[in-house]
C-alpha positions as CSV (number, residue, x, y, z in Angstrom):
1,X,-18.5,39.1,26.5
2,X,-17.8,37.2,23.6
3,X,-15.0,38.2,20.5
4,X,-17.5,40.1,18.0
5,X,-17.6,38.3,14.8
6,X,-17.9,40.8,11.3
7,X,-20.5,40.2,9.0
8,X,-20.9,37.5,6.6
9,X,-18.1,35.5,8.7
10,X,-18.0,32.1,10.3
11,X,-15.5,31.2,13.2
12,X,-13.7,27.7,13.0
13,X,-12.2,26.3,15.9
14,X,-8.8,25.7,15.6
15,X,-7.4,22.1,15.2
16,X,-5.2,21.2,17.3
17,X,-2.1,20.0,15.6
18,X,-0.7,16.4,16.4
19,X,1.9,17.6,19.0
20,X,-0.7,18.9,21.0
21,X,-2.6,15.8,20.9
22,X,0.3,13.9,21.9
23,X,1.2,15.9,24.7
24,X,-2.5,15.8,26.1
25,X,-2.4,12.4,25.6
26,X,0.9,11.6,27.7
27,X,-1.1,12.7,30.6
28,X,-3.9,10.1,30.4
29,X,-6.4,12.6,28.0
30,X,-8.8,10.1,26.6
31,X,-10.8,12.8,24.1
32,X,-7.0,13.2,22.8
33,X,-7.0,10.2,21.9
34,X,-10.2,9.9,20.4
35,X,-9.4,13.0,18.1
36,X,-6.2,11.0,16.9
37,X,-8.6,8.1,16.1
38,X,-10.9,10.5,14.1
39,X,-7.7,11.9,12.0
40,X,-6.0,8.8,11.9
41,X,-8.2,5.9,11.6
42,X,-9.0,5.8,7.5
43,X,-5.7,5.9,6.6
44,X,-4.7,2.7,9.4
45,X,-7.4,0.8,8.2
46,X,-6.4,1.3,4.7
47,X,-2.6,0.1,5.1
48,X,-4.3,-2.7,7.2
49,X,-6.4,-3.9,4.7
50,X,-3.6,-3.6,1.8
51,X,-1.4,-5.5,3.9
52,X,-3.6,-8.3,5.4
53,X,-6.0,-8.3,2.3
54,X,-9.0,-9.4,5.2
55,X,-11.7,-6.3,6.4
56,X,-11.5,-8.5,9.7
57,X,-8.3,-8.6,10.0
58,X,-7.7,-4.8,9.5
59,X,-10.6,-3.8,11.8
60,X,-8.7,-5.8,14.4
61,X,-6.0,-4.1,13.9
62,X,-6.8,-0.5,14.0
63,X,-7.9,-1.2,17.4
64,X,-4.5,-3.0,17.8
65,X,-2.9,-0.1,17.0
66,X,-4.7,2.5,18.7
67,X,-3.7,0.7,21.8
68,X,-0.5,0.7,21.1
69,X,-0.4,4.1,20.6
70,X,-2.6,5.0,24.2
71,X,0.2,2.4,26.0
72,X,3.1,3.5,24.0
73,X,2.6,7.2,23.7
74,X,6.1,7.6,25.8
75,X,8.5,6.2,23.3
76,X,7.1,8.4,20.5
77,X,10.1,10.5,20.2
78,X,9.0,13.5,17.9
79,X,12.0,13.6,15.4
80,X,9.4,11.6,12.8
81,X,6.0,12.6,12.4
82,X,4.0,11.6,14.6
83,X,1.9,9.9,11.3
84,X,5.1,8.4,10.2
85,X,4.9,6.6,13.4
86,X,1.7,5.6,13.3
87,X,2.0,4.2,9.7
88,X,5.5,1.8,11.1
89,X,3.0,0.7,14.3
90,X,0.1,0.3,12.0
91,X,2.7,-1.8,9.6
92,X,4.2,-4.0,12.0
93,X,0.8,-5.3,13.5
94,X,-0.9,-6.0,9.9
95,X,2.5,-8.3,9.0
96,X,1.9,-10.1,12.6
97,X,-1.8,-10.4,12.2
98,X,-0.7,-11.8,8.3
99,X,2.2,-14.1,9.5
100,X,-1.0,-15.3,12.4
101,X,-3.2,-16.0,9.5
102,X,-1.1,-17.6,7.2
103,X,-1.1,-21.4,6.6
104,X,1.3,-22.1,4.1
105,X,5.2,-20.6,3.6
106,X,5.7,-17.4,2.3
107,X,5.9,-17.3,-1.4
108,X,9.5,-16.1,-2.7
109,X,9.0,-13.1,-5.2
110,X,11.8,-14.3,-7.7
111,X,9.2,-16.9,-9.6
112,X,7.3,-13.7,-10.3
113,X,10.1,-11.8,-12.0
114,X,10.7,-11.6,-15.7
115,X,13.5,-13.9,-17.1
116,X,16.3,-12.6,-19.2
117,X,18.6,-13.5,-22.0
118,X,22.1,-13.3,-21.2
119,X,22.3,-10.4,-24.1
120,X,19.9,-8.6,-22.5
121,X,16.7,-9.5,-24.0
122,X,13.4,-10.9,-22.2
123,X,12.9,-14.7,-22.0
124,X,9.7,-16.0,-22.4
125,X,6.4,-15.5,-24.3
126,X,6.8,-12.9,-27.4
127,X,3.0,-11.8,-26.7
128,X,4.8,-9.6,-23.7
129,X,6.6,-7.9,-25.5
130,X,4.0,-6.8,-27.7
131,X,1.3,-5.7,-25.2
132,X,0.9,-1.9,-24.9
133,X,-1.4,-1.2,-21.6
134,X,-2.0,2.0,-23.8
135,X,-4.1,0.6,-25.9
136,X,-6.4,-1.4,-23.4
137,X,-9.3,0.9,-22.6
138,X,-9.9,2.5,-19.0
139,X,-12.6,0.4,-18.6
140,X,-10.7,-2.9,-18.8
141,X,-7.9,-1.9,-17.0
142,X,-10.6,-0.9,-14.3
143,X,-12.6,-3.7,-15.1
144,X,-14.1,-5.9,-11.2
145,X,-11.8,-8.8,-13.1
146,X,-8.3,-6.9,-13.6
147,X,-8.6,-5.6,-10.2
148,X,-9.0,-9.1,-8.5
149,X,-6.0,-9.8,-10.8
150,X,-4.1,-7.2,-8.9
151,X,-5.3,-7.8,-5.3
152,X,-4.4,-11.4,-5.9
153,X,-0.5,-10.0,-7.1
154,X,-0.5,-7.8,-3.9
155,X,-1.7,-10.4,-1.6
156,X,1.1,-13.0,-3.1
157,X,3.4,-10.7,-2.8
158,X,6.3,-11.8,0.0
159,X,5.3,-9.6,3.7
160,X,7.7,-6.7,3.4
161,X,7.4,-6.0,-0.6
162,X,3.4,-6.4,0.1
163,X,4.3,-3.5,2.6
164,X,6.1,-1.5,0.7
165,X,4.2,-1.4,-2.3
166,X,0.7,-0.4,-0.2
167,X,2.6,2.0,1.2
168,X,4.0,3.8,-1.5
169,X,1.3,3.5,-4.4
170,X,-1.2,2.8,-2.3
171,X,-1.0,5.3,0.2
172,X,1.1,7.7,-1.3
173,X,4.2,8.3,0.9
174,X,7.5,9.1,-0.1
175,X,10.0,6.7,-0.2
176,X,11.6,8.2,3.1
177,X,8.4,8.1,4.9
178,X,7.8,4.2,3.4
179,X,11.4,3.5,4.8
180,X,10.6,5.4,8.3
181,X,7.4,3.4,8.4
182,X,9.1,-0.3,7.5
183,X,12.3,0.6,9.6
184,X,14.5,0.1,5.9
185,X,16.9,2.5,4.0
186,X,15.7,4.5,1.3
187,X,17.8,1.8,-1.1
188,X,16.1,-0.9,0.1
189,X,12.8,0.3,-0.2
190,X,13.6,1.5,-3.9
191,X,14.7,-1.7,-4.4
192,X,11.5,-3.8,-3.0
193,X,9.6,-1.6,-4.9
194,X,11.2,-2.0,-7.9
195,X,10.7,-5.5,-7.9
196,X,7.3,-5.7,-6.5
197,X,6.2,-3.5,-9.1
198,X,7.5,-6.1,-12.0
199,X,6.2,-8.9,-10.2
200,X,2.5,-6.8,-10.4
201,X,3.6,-6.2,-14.1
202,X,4.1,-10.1,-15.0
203,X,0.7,-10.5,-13.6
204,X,-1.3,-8.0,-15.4
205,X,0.7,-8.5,-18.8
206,X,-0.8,-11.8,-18.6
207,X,-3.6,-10.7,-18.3
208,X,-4.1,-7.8,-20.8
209,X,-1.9,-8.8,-23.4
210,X,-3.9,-9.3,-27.1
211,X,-4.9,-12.7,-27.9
212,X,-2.4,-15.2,-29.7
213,X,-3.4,-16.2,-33.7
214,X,-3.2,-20.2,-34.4
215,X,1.0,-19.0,-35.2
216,X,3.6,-21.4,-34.8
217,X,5.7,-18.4,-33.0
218,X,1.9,-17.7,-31.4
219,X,1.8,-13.9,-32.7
220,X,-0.8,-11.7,-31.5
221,X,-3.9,-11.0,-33.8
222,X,-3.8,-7.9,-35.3
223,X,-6.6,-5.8,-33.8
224,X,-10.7,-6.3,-35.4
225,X,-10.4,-3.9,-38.5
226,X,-6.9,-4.0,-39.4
């Protein structure tokens, strides 16, 4: 006989949690590793896509990955989580299938930086200073134009800042699960981050920032109405 369910109640079968899956899957349990695939898969293709910037190239390497993980099931260890893993696979194989793609020499991020003045100042156009993103509504900052903007940052971005950055804004993880997944220290992560995140900055001030007057010093308009 079966366990008598009360009234006005459901039963949900319990998920099996990742150890589980892993352990099954050590002894050649293909539905295991079709349940990690079900849990795991949007968030691989994400990172993919973020790092490769090509649907193609991410779709090949989800499978890439989920190979890996069926060959390579062995070496998983268990003192990360077993997600943690899957992100640093998942990493590694979207900066190959990049590096594969790639035609030209890697960009160097420092071009991208802001200058500054030996007293501390910023070099450069006085229209950045003045920009407040505040005062841009959502919709532009949303707008099908300022996101190309930013995927066109990301995708300049040198491999491992391009990496970090998906990896932490994009998907959300800690800066000791980006460094787990990128095989860095939590210092250097901060660090590429940091940077990264200017770079992006440069870009969008550009792009955002009010438009200049016919001003010798080229000073913003002051906005319709004032």
């Amino acid at each position: 006989m079966g366990v008598p369910v009360k009234a006005g109640t459901t039963q949900k079968p319990e998920i099996e949690s990742d150890l589980t899956l892993v352990e099954r899957l050590r002894h050649g349990d293909t539905i295991a590793l079709e349940q990690l695939m079900a849990r795991y898969t949007d968030r691989v293709y994400r990172l993919a896509h973020g790092i490769t910037g090509n649907a193609a190239d991410a779709e090949e390497v989800v499978q890439d990955v989920f190979l890996t993980v069926f060959r390579k099931i062995h070496t998983f260890e268990g003192r990360a989580a077993l997600g943690s893993w899957i992100y640093r696979v998942t990493t590694n194989a979207a900066l190959i299938k990049r590096r594969g793609r790639r035609a030209d020499r890697e960009i160097p991020l420092e071009p991208s930086l802001p200058a500054f003045l030996p007293d501390g100042h910023r070099a450069g156009d006085p229209a950045f200073l003045m920009a407040d993103w505040s005062q841009n509504p959502e919709a532009s900052l949303l707008s099908q134009e300022t996101r190309e903007i930013l995927r066109r940052g990301i995708s300049a971005l040198p491999d491992r800042y391009r990496a970090v950055l998906v990896l932490r804004d994009v998907e959300g993880l800690s800066n000791e699960e980006v460094a787990e997944a990128v095989g860095e220290s939590v210092p250097c992560v901060k660090s590429r981050l940091h940077r990264a995140r200017m770079a992006l900055r440069e870009k969008l001030s550009a792009h955002l920032r009010p438009p200049l007057c016919p001003h010798p010093q080229g000073i913003p308009c002051p906005a319709a109405g004032v």
